[in-house]
C-alpha positions in Angstrom: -40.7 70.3 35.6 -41.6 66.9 36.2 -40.0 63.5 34.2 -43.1 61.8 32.4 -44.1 58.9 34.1 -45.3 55.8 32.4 -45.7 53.1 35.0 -49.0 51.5 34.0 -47.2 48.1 32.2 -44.3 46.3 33.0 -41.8 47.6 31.5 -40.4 44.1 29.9 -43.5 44.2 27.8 -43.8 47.6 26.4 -43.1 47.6 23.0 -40.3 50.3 22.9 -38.5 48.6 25.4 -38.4 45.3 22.9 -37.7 47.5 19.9 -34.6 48.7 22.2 -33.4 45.0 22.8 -33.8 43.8 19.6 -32.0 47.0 18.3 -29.2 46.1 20.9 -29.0 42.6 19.7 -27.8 43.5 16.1 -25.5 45.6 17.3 -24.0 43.4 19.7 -23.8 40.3 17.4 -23.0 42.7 14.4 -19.7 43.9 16.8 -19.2 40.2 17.6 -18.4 39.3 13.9 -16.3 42.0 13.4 -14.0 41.2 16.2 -13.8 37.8 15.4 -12.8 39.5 11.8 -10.4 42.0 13.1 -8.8 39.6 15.6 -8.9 36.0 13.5 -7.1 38.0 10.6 -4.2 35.4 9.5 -2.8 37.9 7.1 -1.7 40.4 9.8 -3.3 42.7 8.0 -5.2 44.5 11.0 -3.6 47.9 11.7 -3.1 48.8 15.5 -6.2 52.1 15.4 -8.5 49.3 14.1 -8.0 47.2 17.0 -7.8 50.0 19.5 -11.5 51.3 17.8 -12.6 48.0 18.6 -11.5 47.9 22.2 -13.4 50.8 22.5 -16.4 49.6 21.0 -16.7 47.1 23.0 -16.7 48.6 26.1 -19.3 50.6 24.8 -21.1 47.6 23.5 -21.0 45.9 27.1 -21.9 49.3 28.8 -25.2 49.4 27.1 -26.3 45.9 27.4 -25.5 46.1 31.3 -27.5 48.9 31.1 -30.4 47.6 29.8 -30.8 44.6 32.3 -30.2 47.3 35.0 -33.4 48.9 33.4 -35.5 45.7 34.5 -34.0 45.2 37.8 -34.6 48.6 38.6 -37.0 49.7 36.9 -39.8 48.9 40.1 -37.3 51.6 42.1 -37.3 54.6 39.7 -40.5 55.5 38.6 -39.8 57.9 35.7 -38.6 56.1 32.7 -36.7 59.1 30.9 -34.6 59.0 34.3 -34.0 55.1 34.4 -32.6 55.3 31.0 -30.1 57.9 32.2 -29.4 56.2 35.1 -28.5 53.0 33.7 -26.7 54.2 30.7 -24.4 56.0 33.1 -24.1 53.2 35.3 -23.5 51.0 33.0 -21.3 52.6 30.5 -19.0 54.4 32.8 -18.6 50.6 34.4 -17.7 48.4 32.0 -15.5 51.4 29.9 -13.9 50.9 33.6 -13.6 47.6 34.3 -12.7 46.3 31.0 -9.6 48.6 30.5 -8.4 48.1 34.2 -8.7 44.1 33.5 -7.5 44.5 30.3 -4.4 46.9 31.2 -3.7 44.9 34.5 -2.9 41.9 32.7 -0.8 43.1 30.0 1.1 45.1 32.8 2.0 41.9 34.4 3.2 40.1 31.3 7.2 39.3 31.2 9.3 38.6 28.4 7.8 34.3 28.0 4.2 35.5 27.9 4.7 38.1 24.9 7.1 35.6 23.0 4.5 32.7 23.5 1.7 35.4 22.4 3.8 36.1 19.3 4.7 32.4 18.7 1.4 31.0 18.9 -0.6 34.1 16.5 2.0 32.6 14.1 1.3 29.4 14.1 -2.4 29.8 14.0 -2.6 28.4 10.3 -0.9 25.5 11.3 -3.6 25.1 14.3 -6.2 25.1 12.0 -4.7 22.5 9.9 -4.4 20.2 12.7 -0.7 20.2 12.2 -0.2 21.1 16.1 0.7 19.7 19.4 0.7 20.6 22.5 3.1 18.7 24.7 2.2 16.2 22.8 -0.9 16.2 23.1 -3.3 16.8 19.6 -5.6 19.0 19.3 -7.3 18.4 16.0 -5.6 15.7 13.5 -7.1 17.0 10.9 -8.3 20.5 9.5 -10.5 22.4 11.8 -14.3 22.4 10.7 -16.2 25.4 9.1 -17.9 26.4 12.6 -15.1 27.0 14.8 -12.4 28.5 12.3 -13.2 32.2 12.7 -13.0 32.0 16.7 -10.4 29.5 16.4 -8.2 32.3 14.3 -9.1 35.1 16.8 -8.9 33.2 20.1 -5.9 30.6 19.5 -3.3 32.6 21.1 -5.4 33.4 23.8 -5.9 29.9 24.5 -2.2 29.4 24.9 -1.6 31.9 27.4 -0.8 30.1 30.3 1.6 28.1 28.6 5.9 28.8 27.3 7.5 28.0 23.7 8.4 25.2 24.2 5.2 23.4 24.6 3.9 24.1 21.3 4.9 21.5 19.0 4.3 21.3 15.2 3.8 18.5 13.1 5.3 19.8 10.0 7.6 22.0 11.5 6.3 25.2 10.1 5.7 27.1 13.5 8.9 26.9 14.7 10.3 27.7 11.5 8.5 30.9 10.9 8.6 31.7 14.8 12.8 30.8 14.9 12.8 33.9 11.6 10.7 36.3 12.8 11.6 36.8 16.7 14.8 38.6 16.2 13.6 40.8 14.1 10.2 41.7 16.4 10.3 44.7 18.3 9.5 45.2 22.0 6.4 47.6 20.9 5.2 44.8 18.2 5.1 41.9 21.1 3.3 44.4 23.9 0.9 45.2 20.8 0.7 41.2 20.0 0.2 40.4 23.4 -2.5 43.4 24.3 -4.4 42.2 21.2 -4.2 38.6 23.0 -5.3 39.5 26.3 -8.4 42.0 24.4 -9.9 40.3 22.1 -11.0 37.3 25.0 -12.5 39.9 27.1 -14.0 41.8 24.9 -15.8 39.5 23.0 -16.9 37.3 26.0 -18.1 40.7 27.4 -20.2 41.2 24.6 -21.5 38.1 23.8 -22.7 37.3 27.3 -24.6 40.5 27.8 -26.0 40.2 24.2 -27.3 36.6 24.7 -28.4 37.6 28.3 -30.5 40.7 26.4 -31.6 38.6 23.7 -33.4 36.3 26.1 -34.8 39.4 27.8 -36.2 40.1 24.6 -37.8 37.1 23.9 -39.3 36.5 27.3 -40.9 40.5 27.2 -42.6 39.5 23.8 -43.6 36.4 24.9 -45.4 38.0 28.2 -46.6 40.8 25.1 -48.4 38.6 23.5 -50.0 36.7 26.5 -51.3 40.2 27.7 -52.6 41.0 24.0 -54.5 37.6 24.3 -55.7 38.9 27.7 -54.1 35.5 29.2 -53.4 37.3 32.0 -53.7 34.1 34.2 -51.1 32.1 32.4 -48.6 35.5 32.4 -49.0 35.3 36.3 -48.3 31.8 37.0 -44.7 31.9 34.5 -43.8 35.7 34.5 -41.4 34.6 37.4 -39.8 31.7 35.9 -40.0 32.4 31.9 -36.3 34.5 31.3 -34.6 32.1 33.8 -36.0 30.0 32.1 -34.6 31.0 28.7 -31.1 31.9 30.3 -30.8 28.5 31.4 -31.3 27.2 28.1 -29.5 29.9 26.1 -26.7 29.5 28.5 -26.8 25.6 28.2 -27.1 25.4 24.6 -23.9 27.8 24.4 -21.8 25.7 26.9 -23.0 22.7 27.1 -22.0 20.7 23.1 -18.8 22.0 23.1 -16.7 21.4 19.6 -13.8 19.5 18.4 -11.4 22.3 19.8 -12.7 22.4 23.2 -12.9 18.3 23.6 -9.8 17.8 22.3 -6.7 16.4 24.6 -4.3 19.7 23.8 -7.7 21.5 25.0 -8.7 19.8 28.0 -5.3 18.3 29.3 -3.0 21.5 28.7 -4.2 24.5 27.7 -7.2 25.1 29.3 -5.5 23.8 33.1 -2.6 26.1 32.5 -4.3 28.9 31.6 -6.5 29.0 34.8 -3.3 28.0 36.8 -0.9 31.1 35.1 -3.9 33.1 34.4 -7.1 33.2 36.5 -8.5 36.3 35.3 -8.4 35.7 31.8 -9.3 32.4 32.1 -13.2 32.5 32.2 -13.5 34.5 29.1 -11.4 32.3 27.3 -13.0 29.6 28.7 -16.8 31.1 27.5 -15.8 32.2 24.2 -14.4 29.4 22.8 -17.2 27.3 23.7 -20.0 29.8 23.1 -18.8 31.7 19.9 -18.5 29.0 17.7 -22.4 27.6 18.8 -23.6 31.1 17.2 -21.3 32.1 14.5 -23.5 31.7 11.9 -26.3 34.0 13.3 -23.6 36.7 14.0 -22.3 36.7 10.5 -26.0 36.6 8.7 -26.6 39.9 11.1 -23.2 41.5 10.5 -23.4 41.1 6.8 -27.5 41.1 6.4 -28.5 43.9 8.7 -25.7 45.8 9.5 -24.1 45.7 6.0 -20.4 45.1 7.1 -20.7 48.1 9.2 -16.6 48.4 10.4 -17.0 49.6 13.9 -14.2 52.7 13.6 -14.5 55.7 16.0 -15.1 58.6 14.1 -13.1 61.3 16.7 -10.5 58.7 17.3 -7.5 61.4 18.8 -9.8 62.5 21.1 -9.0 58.7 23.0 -5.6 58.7 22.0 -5.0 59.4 26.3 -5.9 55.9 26.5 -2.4 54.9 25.9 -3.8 52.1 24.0 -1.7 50.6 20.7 
């Protein structure tokens, strides 16, 4: 039995295609909020099988948005669309569930015994972080209470910003973090700092994964309806002088607007002089999606919690057959 075949329009423009993306793009930014709830979550409140759901979810999340630019790159090659979709759902699932837990896993087996105190150190003294209260070397970050827009990736990606750096470069202006970190190390357990320090090392990845594939869809999106609704017009003159140049076109300014402003965090001396240098120095492959997140996340944290909490109604992300992935080996 032959795969129907429906090769007559581009498959950027046909409207089930767009439904698809803009389907993907509430999920993705939905998942995005939800990490940055899960992993932001000052009160330590988040159990270890709502972080290891997560993980998995956003592998899962990242799989299918690589899948679907796959679809328009290769969608000229494969002429029946029921088989592209099976294609590139494989492809792209089975690769970033891959990738992500061997980058993932790689660096959390290379940790020693300063990376998951300064892990556990610096998720404590988040609060102080966002109260400005913190120095770094003596540098400062803030000086004063960190604004609305960058607190939730602020509380989810502080410690990951520290990475690269020991105890003993994190200063506090009240005192408070060493305090708390001087009571609670002895009584920490080897299993609670791997746990501290996976969730460290995750949530980075994961959510620049995400993000980047969900942006990079999103424009995909909006350039398909935009060459939708020049062939409705039958402007089929204009479509074939910008069809080339319309989504890198809108990646370059998607990307730009994401990177490009920055935030009080990110321009800040602690930022710029010492944590961002010593975490590519101590920790290259963690680095860039540090790097992306902090800057990028905070630019659309407003959109993802309208979508989260407007569309997908706080949907929690938890996998329903969770024992079956307890061979994972993750916390």
């Amino acid at each position: 039995m032959r795969l129907p075949v429906h090769q007559n329009q581009a498959l950027n423009s046909q409207v089930w295609f767009l439904t698809v993306l803009a389907c993907y793009a509430v999920l993705e930014l939905s998942f995005n909020h939800r990490l940055l709830e899960l992993a932001g979550d000052l009160k330590l409140t988040t159990t270890p099988d709502q972080l290891h759901d997560i993980e998995l979810w956003g592998r899962v999340v990242s799989g299918l948005g690589l899948a679907l630019l796959l679809m328009r790159w290769l969608d000229r090659f494969v002429k029946s669309r029921v088989l592209l979709l099976l294609l590139c759902c494989t492809l792209g699932l089975s690769t970033m569930w891959h990738l992500q837990k061997t980058l993932v896993d790689a660096i959390v087996a290379r940790a020693d015994q300063q990376d998951l105190m300064m892990s556990w150190r610096s998720q404590l003294s988040t609060q102080e972080a966002l109260n400005g209260r913190i120095l770094l070397r003596g540098e400062v970050l803030l000086g004063t209470p960190a604004p609305a827009d960058i607190r939730p990736v602020m509380s989810a990606l502080w410690a990951s910003s520290l990475a690269g750096l020991s105890p003993d470069d994190l200063d506090s202006n009240s005192g408070a973090a060493q305090l708390m970190g001087g009571f609670f190390a002895p009584q920490i357990s080897a299993e609670q700092l791997s746990a501290a320090y996976r969730k460290t090392v995750m949530s980075p990845v994961v959510l620049g994964a995400s993000l980047l594939f969900g942006l990079l869809n999103l424009c995909q999106f909006f350039a398909g309806l935009i060459a939708l609704v020049l062939t409705l017009a039958h402007l089929d003159g204009l479509l074939e002088r910008c069809k080339f140049w319309l989504l890198p076109a809108m990646i370059a300014l998607c990307m730009g607007l994401s990177w490009w402003p920055g935030n009080v965090w990110t321009n800040s001396p602690a930022y710029k002089l010492v944590a961002s240098p010593a975490l590519w120095a101590d920790k290259p492959y963690l680095a860039p999606f540090v790097e992306w997140s902090v800057r990028a996340e905070p630019a659309w944290a407003d959109s993802v919690a309208w979508v989260h909490r407007a569309l997908l109604q706080d949907f929690e992300f938890t996998v329903p057959f969770r024992a079956f992935f307890r061979s994972e080996n993750l916390p």
